[in-house]
C-alpha positions as CSV (number, residue, x, y, z in Angstrom):
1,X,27.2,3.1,-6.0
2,X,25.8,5.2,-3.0
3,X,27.7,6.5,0.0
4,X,25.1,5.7,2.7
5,X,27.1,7.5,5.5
6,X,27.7,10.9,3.5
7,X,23.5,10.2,2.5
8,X,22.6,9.8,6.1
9,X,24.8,12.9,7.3
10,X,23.1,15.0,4.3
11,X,19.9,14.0,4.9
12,X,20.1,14.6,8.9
13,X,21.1,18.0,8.1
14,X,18.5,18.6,5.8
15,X,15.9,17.0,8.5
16,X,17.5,19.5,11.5
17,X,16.2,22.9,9.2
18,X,12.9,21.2,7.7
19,X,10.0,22.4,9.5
20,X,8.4,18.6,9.9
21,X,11.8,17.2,10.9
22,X,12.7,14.7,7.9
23,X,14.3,14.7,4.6
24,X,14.7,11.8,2.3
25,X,16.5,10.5,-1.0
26,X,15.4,7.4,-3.2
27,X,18.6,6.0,-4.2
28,X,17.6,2.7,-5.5
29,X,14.5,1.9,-7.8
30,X,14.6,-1.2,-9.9
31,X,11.5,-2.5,-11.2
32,X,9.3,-3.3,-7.5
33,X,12.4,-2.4,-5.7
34,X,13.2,0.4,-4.1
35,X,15.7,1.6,-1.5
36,X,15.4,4.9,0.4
37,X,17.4,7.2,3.0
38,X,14.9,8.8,5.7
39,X,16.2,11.2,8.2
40,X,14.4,12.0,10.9
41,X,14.9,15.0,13.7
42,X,14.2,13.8,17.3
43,X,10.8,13.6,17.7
44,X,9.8,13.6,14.2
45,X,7.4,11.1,12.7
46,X,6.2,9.4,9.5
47,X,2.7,9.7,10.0
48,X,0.6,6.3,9.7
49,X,0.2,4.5,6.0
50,X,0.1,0.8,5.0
51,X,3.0,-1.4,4.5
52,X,4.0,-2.3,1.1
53,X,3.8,-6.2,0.0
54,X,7.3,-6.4,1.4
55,X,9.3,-3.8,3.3
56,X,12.1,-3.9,5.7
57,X,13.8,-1.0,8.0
58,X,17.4,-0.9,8.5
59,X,18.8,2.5,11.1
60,X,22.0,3.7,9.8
61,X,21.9,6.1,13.0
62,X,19.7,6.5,16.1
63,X,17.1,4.9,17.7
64,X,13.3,4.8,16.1
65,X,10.3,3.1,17.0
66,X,8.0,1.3,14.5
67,X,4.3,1.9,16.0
68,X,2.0,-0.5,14.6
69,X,-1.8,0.1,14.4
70,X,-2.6,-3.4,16.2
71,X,-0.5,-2.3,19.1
72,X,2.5,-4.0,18.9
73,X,5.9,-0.8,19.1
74,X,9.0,-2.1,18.3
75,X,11.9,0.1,19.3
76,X,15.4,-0.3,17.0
77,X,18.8,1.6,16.9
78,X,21.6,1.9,14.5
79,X,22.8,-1.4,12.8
80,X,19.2,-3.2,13.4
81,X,17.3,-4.6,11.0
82,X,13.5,-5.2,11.3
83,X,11.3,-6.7,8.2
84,X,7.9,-4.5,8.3
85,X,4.6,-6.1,9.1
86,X,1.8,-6.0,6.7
87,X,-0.7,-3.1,8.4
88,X,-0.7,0.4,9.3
89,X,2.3,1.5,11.2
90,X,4.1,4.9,11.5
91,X,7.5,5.1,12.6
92,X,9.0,7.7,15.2
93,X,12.4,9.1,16.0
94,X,13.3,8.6,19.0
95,X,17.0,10.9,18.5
96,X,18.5,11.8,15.4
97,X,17.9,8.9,13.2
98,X,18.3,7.7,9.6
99,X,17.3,4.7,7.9
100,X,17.4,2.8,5.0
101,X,14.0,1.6,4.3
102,X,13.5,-0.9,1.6
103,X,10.9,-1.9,0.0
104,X,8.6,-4.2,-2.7
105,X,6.2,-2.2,-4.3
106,X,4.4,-4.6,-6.9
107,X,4.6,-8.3,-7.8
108,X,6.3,-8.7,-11.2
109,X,4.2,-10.7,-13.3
110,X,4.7,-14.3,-13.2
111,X,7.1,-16.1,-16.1
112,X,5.4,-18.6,-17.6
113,X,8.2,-21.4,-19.0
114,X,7.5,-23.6,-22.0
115,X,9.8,-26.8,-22.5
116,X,9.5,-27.4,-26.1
117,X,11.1,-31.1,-25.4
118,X,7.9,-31.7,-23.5
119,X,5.1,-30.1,-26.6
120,X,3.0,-33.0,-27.6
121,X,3.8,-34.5,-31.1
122,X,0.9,-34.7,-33.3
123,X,0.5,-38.2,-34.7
């Protein structure tokens, strides 16, 4: 079990002294899953990249604001949720700021199911 106050505060102090302004931890990673704590100095920025298949940004403290490439800025602060557009975004701090971002990185495979009570009989 994670502590995601005492990861926020340890990663925002990390952030402060890092010459780019952020710091983060991967505290979660379960097959496609995966759960992360980014801090982020005031002003800092995760430069532009593409959305995994399914991602979603939760701040813990702060404001940020997601900047996507088709224009559309969406500004959040602590105890917002926002699921992530597919497309290029980048997202900036705004103040101090950390955030949980979670995301989907693959599909699993599909299950295929047999029902052997539906097999048919040879006759």
């Amino acid at each position: 079990m994670e502590d995601l106050t005492l990861l926020a505060e340890q990663h925002l102090a990390l952030a402060r002294q890092a010459e780019h302004g952020r710091s983060a931890h991967l505290f979660l990673h379960d097959g496609p899953l995966r759960q992360s704590v980014i801090a982020l100095a005031a002003g800092a920025e995760l430069e532009e990249h593409t959305a995994p298949p399914a991602a979603s940004l939760h701040v813990l403290r702060g404001r940020v604001r997601l900047i996507a490439r088709e224009g559309e800025d969406t500004e959040l602060r602590a105890g917002q949720v926002l699921n992530i557009p597919q497309g290029r975004h980048s997202i900036r701090a705004l103040t101090d700021s950390a955030i949980v971002f979670t995301t989907v990185t693959a599909n699993p495979e599909p299950v295929a199911v047999y029902d052997s009570r539906r097999t048919p009989q040879a006759g």
